[in-house]
C-alpha positions in Angstrom: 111.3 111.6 74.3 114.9 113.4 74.7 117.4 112.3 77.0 119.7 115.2 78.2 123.1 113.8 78.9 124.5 114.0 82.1 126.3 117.4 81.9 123.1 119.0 80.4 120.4 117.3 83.1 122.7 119.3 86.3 122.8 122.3 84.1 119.1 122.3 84.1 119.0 121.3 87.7 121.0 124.2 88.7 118.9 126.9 87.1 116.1 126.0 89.8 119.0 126.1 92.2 119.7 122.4 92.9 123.3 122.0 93.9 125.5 119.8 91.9 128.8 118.3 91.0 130.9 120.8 88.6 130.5 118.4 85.5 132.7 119.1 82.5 132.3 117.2 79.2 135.7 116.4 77.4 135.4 115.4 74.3 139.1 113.7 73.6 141.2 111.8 76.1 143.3 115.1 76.3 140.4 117.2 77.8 139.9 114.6 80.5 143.2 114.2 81.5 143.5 118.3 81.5 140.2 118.6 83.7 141.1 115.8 85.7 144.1 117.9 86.8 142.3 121.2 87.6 140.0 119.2 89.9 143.2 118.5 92.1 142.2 115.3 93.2 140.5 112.1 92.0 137.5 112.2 89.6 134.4 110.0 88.4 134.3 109.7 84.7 131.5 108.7 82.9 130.6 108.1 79.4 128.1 111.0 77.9 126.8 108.9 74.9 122.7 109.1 73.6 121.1 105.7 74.1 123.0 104.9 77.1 120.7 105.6 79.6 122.2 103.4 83.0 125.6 104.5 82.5 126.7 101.7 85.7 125.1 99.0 83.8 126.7 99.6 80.8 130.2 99.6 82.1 130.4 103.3 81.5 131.2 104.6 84.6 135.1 105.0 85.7 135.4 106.3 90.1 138.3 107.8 92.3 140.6 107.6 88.6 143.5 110.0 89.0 144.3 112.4 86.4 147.8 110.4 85.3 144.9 107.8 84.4 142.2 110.2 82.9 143.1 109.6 79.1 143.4 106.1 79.5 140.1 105.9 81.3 139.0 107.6 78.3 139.9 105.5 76.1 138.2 102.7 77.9 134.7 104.5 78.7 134.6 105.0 74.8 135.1 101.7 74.0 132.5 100.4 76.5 129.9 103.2 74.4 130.7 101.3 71.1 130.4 98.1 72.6 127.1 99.1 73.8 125.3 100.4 70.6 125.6 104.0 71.6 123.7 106.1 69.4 125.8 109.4 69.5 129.1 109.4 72.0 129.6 113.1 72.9 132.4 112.6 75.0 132.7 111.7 78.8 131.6 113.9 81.7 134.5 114.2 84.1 133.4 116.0 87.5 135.6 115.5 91.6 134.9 112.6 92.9 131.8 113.6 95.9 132.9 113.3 99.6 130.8 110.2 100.8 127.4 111.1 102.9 124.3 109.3 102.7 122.6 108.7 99.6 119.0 109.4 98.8 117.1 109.4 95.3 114.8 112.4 94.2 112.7 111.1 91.2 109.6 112.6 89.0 107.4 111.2 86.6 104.7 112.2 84.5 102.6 109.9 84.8 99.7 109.0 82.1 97.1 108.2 84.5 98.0 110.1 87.3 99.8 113.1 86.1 103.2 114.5 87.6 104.3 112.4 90.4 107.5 112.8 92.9 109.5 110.0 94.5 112.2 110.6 97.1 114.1 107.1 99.3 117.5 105.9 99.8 119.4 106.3 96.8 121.9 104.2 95.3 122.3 102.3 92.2 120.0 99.1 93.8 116.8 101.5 94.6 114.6 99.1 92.1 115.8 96.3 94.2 115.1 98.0 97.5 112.2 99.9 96.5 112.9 101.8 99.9 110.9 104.9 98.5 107.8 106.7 98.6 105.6 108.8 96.3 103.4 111.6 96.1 101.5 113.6 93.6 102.6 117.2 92.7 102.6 119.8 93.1 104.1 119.1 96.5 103.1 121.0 100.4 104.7 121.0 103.1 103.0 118.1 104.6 104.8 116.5 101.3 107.9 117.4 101.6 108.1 116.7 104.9 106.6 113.0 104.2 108.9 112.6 101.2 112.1 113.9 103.1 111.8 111.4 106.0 111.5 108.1 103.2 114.9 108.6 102.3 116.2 108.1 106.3 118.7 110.3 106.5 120.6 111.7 109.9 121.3 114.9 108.2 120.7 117.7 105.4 116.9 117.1 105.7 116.1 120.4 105.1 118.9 120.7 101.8 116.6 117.3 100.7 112.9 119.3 101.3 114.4 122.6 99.0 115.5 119.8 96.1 112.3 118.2 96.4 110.4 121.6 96.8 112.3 122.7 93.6 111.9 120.0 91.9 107.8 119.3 92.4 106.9 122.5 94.7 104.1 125.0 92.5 106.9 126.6 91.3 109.3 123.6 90.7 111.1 122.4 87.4 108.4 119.6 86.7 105.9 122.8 86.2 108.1 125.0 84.2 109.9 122.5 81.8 108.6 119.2 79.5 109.7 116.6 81.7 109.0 113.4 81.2 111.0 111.4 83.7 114.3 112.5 86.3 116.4 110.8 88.4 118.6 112.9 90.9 120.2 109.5 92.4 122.3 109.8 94.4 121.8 112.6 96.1 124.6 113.0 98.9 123.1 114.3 102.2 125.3 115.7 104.9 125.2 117.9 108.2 126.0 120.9 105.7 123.7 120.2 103.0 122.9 118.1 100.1 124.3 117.9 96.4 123.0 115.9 93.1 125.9 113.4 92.0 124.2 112.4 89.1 121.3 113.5 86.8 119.2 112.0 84.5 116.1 113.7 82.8 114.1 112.6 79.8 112.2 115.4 78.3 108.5 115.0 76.6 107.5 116.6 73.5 104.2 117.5 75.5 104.5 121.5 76.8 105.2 121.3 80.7 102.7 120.5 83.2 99.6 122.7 84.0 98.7 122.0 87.6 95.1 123.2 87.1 94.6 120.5 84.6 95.3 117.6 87.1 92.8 118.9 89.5 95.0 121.9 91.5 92.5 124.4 91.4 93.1 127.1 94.1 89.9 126.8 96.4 87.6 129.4 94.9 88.2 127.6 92.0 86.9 123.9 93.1 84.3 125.0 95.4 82.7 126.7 92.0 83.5 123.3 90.4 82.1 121.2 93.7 78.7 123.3 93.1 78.1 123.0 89.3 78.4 119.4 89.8 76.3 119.2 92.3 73.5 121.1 90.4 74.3 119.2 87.8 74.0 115.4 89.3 71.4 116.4 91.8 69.0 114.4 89.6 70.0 111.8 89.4 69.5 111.1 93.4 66.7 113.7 93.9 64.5 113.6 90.5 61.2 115.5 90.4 60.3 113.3 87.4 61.2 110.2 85.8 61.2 108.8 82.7 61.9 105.0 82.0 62.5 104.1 78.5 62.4 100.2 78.1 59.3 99.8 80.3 58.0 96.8 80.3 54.0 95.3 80.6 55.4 92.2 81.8 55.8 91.4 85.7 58.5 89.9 86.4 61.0 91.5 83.5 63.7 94.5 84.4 61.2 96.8 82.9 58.6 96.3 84.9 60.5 95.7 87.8 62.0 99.3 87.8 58.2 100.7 87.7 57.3 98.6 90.4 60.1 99.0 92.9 59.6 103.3 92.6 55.5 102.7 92.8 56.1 100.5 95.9 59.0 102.5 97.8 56.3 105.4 97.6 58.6 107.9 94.7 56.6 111.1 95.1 57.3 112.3 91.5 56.0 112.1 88.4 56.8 108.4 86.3 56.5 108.2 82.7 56.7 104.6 81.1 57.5 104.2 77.7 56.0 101.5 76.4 55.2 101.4 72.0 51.4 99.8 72.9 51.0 99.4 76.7 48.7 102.6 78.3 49.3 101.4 81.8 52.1 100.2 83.9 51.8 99.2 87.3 49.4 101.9 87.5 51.4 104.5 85.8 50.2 106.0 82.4 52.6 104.6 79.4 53.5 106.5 76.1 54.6 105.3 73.3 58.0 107.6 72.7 59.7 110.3 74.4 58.1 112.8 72.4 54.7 112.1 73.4 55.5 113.2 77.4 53.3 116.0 78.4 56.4 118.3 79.9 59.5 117.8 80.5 61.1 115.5 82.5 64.6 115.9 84.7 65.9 112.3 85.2 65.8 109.2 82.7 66.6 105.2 83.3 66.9 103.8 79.7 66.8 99.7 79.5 66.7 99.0 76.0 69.2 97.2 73.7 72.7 99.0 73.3 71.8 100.0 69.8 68.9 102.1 70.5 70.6 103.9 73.6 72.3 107.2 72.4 69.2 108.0 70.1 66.9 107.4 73.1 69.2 109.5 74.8 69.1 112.6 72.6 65.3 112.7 72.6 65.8 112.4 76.4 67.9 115.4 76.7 65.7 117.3 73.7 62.6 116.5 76.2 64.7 118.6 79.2 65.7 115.5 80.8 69.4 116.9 82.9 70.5 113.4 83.9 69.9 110.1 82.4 71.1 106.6 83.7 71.8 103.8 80.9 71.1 100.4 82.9 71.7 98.8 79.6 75.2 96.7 79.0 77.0 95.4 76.0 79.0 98.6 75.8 83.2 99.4 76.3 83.2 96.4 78.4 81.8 94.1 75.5 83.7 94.4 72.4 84.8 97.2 69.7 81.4 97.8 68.6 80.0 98.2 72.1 82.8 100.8 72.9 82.0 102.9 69.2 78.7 102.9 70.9 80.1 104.4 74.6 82.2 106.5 72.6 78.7 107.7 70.8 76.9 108.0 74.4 80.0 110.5 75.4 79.2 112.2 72.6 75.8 112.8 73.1 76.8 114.3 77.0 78.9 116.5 75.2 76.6 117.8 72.2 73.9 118.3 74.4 74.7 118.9 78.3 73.0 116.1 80.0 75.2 114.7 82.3 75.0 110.7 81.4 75.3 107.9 84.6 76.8 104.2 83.1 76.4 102.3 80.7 76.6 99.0 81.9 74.6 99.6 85.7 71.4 98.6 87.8 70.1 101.9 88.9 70.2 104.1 91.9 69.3 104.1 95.5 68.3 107.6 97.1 66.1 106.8 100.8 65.3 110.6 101.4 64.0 110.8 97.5 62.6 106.8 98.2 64.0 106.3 94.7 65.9 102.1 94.7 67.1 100.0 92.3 66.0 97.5 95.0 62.7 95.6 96.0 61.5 97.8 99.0 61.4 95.3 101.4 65.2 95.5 101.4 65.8 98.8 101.7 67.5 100.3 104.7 64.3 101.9 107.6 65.7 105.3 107.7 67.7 107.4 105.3 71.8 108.2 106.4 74.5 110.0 105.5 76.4 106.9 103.5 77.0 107.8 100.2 77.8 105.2 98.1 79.3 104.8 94.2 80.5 101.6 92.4 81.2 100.5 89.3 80.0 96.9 90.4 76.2 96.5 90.3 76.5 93.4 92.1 78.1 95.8 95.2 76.0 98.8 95.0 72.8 96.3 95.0 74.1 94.2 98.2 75.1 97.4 99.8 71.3 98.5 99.9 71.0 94.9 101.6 73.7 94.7 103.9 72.9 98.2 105.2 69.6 97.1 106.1 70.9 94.0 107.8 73.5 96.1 109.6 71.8 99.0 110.7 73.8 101.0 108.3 72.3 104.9 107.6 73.0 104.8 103.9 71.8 107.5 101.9 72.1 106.7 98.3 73.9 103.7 96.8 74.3 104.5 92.8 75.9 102.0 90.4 77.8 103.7 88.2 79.1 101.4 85.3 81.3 102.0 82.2 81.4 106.3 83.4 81.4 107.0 79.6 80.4 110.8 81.0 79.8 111.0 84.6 83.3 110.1 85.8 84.5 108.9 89.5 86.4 112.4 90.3 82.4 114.5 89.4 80.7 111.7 92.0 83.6 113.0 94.4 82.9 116.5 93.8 79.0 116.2 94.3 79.7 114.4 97.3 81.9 117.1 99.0 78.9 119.5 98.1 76.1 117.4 99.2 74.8 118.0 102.3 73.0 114.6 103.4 76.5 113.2 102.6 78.6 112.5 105.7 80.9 109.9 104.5 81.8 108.5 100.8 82.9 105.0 100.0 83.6 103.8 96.8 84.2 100.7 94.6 86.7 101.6 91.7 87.6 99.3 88.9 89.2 101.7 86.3 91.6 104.0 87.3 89.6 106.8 85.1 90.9 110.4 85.9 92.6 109.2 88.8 95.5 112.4 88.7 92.2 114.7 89.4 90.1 112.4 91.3 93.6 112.6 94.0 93.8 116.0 94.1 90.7 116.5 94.7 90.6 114.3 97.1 93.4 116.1 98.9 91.1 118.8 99.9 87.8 117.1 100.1 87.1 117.1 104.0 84.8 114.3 104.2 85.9 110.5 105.4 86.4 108.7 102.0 86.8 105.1 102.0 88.0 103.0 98.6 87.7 99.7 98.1 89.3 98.8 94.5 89.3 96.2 92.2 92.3 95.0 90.3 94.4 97.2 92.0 97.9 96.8 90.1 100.0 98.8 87.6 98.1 101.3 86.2 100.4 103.6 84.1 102.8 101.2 82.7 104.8 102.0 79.7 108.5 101.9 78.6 110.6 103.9 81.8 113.9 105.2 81.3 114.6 106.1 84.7 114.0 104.1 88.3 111.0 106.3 89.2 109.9 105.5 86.1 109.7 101.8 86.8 108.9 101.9 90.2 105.6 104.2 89.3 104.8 101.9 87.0 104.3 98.7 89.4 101.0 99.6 91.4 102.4 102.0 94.2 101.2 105.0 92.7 97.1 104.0 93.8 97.8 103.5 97.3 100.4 106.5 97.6 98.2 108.8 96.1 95.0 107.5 98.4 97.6 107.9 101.7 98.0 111.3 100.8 94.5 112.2 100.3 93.8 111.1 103.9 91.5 108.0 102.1 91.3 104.8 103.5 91.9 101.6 101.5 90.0 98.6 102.2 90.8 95.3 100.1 87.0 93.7 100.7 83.3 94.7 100.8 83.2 93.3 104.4 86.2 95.3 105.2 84.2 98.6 103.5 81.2 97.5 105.8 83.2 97.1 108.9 84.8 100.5 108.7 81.6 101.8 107.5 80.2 100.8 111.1 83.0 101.9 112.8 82.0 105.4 111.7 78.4 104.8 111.8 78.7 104.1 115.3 81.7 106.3 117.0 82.8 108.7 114.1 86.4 109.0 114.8 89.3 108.2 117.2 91.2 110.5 119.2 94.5 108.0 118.5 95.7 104.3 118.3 95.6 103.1 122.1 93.4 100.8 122.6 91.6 98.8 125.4 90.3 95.4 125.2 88.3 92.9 127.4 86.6 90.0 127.7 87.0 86.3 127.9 89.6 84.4 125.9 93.7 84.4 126.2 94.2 82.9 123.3 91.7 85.3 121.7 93.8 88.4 123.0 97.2 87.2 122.3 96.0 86.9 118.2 94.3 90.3 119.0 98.0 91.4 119.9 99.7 90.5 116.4 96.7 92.3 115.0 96.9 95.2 116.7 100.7 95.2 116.0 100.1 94.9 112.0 97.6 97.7 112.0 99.6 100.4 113.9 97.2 99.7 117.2 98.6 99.6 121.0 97.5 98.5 123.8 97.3 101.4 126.3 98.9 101.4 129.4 96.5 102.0 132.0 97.2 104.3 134.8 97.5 103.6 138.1 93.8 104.6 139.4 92.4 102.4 136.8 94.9 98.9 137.2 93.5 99.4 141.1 90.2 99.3 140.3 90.2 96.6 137.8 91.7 94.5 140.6 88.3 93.9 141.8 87.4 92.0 138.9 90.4 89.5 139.7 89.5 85.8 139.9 91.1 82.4 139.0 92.8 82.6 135.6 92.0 86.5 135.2 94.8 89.3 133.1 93.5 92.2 134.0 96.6 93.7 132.0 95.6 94.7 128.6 94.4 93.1 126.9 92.3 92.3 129.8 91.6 88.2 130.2 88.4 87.4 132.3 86.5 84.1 132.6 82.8 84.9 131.1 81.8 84.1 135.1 84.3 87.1 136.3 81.7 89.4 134.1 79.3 88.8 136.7 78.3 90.4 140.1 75.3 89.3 142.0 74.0 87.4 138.9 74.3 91.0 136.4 76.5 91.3 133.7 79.0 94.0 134.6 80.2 94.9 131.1 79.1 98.4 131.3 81.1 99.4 134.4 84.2 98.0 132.7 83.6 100.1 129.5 82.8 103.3 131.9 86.1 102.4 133.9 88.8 102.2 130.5 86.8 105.1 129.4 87.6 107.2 132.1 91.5 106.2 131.6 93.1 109.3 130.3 95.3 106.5 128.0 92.4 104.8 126.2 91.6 106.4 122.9 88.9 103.2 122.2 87.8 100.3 123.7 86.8 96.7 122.3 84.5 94.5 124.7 84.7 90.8 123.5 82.3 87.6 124.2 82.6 84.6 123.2 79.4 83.0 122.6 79.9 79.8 122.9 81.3 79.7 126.5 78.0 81.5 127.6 76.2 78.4 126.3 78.3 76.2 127.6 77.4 77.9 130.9 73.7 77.4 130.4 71.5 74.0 130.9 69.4 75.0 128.0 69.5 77.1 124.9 66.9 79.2 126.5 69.5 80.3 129.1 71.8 81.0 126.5 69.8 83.0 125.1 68.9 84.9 128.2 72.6 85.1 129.3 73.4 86.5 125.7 69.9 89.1 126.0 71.8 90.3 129.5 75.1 91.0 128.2 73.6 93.1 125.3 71.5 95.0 128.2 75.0 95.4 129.7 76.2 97.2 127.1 73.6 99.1 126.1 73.9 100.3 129.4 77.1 101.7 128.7 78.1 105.8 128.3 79.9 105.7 125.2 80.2 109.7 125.2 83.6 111.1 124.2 84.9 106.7 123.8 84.5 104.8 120.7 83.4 101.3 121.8 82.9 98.2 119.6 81.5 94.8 120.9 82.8 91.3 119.5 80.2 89.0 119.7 81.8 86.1 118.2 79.4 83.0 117.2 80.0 79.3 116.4 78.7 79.1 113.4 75.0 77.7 114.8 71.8 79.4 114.0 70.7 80.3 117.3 74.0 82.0 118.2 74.1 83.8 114.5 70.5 85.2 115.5 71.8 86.7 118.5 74.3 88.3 116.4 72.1 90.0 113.2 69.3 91.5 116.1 72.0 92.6 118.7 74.0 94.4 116.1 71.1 97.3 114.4 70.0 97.7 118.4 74.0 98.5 119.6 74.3 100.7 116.5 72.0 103.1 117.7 73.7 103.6 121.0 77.2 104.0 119.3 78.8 100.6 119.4 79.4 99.0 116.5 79.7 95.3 116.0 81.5 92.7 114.8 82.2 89.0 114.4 86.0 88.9 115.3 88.5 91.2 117.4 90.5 91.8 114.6 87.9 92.6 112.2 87.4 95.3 115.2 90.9 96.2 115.0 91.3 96.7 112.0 88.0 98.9 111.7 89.6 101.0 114.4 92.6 101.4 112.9 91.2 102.6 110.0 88.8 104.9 111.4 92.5 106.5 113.1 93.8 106.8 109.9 90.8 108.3 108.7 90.5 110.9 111.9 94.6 111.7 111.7 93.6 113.1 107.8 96.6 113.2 105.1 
């Protein structure tokens, strides 16, 4: 890496038509005190010596010095560059002192994991400090610049900020036409008539500049060609016409037989080939003894034998026509050196011969159309969705096949995706945005594998795509020589690049799950206002803090719609909003009323969603026996089922206390309110927060 000294990093910066100070380099105390006079007024001087890379820090920086005390200042700065084990001291860079403005920092990076990457914030020389900045990947749009330009809070010379930060990460931008590395423009001064860099700092790579294409910006034509072959490509492994399992097993009970059984019992439609060396019947199926003695070929393979064996079983997989195989086995990369010799041996075999390779290290796939699971049957969701589903977890992609039964959930496919020696995160992304039976993605990342493409892609993927990820922290650390540098390198580079995709984060499986219902049941949201009722002050003053952390409001209802609430006014009732009514005020003429309230805020021009809440427990307490409860609990579900949720996203809190009987009410209300568009959940701000998410999901990048 080459750092350009100061007077060569604005150089550069003007050719691509960045304003700057006029910095001069004088290389004895006679130069400086001979520009510092034909600048006509006070100058900055500052040292211009290799290996001094934060010229403040070091001492090496000398403001408002008049020329009289140029060569003495001089003098000074080069003794501070000896002092500080300058490499090479080519003088000191002597430039007019800047008129004060506000300051802003324009950074870049390339980034090892996720390619070229541009910061702008308030500038300054505390920005690490402050870390009042935001990122975003390159090359930069106008939704971008626009983003970027508004971090750095400035009153004026907005649009001089968007053209340094178009021409410095814009398609056509110095990060794309020259080796950078790393840049600083910090400060920037930014004024009603226009913006300047103050000082410079770029570190050149020895790499050739960037190549947009080869972080994943493709022009559309482009990806949708890639979108397709992917899809052709991976459409075994969810939609097989034949499977081979190599590793069977003649032993119930063991992995081997298991995976027979579960495709036997789910009712597979295809052709299954055990291999087995002496078994000839599985569950059955007719066993082989090898790969080479199938009758025909064979699209999709499951391999469960010991890591050794795998990337020669794989070859005769892929000699036998097999397109897609999925290695269940473990003991790989994630093992030790000689596991990852054999992943790096499985990669090879994807690349000698073609066939795309799911894992190692994983516990199968779930497909409901294809009734292909990883899962015993009984657990697997009663009708196929549009869920689609990837982790690198086992343990998550196996419980999401549960919970999705539990909840109602329409999942699709559920695949566990391991190790991703071949198949990698960003090709499950792709086949995702070409799949048709896919109308929403969630994923469970642990690696940050390809991210730079997987980002971009994202960027222009139009499906909802929900990420939940796992030892989320710094993924491209290394040495920095600049603050963007640093700041990329501390974990704000994941969530930045997920905000600009339009993806939604989630830090919890039940989180992932809630939003998932949230879309199950209502799709999107038109905005953030939101209406909530039901019984509980306390309840709805922690709903308000909630509501307040996520970016939610509380709409104010019009006039037509406060009247008519009124009605509903007894004894201790709010009927502000959040709306406070006794679980007796829900009443009239002994029937729950919950459905006229939802039709009432639903017809408010203000209310973008709505949130009924019930505390369980108060309806028992209500009740002489748990019968009544029960029957009190049976009516308010009929209530809302009653609703018309069209054109209103509604969710129901049906909060328990912990007993069985109330939990029961719970699990069987939930599947039944999904399929009249109301999801469900335990607590108003696990509500909330769904909401919320499924706003930031609707609102895109």
């Amino acid at each position: 890496m080459t750092v350009l000294l100061e007077h060569r990093a604005k150089a550069l910066l003007r050719r691509y038509g960045i304003p700057t100070t006029d910095a001069r380099l004088a290389r004895t105390a006679e130069e400086a005190a001979a520009l510092a006079h034909a600048a006509g007024g006070p100058v900055a001087m500052k040292i211009a010596a290799s290996g001094i890379v934060h010229k403040a820090a070091a001492g090496g920086v000398r403001l408002n010095v008049a020329s009289a005390d140029a060569a003495a200042a001089f003098g000074e700065l080069a003794a501070v560059a000896g002092a500080a084990g300058a490499e090479t001291v080519e003088g000191v860079v002597v430039e007019p002192m800047a008129a004060p403005g506000h300051e802003a920092i324009v950074g870049a990076v390339r980034d090892p994991v996720f390619g070229p990457v541009i910061m702008c914030g308030v500038g300054g020389t505390g920005v690490e400090e402050t870390a009042n900045v935001a990122f975003r990947l390159a090359p930069l749009g106008e939704a971008d610049l626009r983003y970027l330009a508004q971090a750095a809070a400035c009153p004026g010379g907005a649009d001089a900020l968007t053209a340094i930060l178009s021409a410095v990460g814009g398609p056509e931008g110095l990060l794309f036409k020259e080796n950078v590395a790393e840049l600083d423009i910090n400060p920037v001064i930014l004024s009603e008539t226009g913006a300047f860099a103050v000082d410079a700092h770029i570190a050149l790579s020895d790499e050739d500049a960037a190549e947009p294409s080869a972080f994943g910006s493709l022009d559309p034509a482009a990806r949708k060609a890639l979108q397709r072959d992917l899809h052709d490509a991976l459409r075994p492994v969810f939609y097989p016409e034949g499977i081979v399992i190599v590793g069977a097993s003649a032993t119930p009970g063991k992995l081997g037989f298991r995976i027979v059984q579960n495709l036997v019992d789910f009712g597979y439609a295809g052709k299954l080939y055990p291999v087995h060396p002496t078994a000839g019947n599985i569950y059955g199926c007719k066993a082989f003894p090898s790969v080479d003695h199938l009758p025909e070929a064979v699209d999709r393979a499951i391999i469960a034998i010991g890591a050794r064996g795998v990337p020669e079983a794989l070859r005769q997989c892929a000699a036998k026509g097999a397109r897609v195989a999925q290695v269940l086995t473990a003991g790989f990369a994630e093992w030790d050196d000689e596991g990852a010799k054999l992943e790096n041996a499985i990669g090879d075999v994807a690349r000698t011969t073609g066939m795309r390779i799911v894992g190692p290290n994983t516990i199968g796939a779930y497909c409901g159309a294809a009734k292909i699971t990883m899962s015993t049957p009984r657990h697997a969701p009663e009708a196929p969705g549009g869920i689609t589903f990837i982790s690198q977890s086992g343990t998550y992609a196996w419980d999401m096949i549960h919970r999705a039964k539990v909840l109602g959930l329409p999942l699709g496919k559920s695949l566990s995706c391991g190790n991703c020696a071949d198949v990698t995160p960003t090709d499950y992304l792709l086949y995702a945005a070409e799949d048709p039976d896919t109308d929403i993605l969630a994923m469970y990342l642990e690696t940050d594998l390809d991210a730079g493409r997987f980002f971009r892609f994202a960027r222009e993927i139009e499906k909802p795509l929900v990420l939940f990820r796992g030892g989320r922290s710094a993924a491209g650390m290394r040495a920095a020589t600049s603050h963007t540098g640093a700041l990329a390198a501390d974990g704000n580079l994941w969530l930045a690049a997920a905000r600009q995709a339009g993806a939604v984060v989630v830090d919890s499986m039940e989180e992932l799950l809630d939003v998932l219902l949230a879309h199950a049941a209502f799709g999107t949201l038109g905005g953030r206002r939101l209406a909530l009722f039901g019984s509980g002050g306390g309840v709805s003053v922690v709903s308000a803090d909630v509501a307040d952390a996520t970016g939610m409001t509380f709409a104010a209802f019009g006039e037509e719609t406060r009247r008519r609430l009124g009605k509903f006014g007894v004894p201790g009732t709010s009927v502000d909003n959040p709306i406070d009514i006794p679980v007796w005020g829900l009443k009239s003429d002994d029937t729950f009323i919950f459905h006229e309230i939802v039709e009432l805020l639903a017809g408010d021009a203000a209310v973008d969603s709505i949130i009924a809440y019930v505390e369980m427990n108060s309806v028992f307490e209500f009740s002489d026996e748990v019968a009544e409860g029960e029957a009190e609990m049976e009516a308010i579900v009929q209530s809302l089922l009653r609703a018309d949720t069209a054109g209103i996203a509604l969710s129901a809190v049906l909060r328990t206390a912990g007993d069985r009987v109330q939990d029961d009410i719970l699990r069987n209300a939930r599947p039944r309110l999904l399929k009249n568009g109301i999801a469900v959940y335990p607590t108003t701000a696990r509500a909330i927060r769904a909401h919320a998410r499924i706003a930031a999901l609707s609102a895109g990048p």
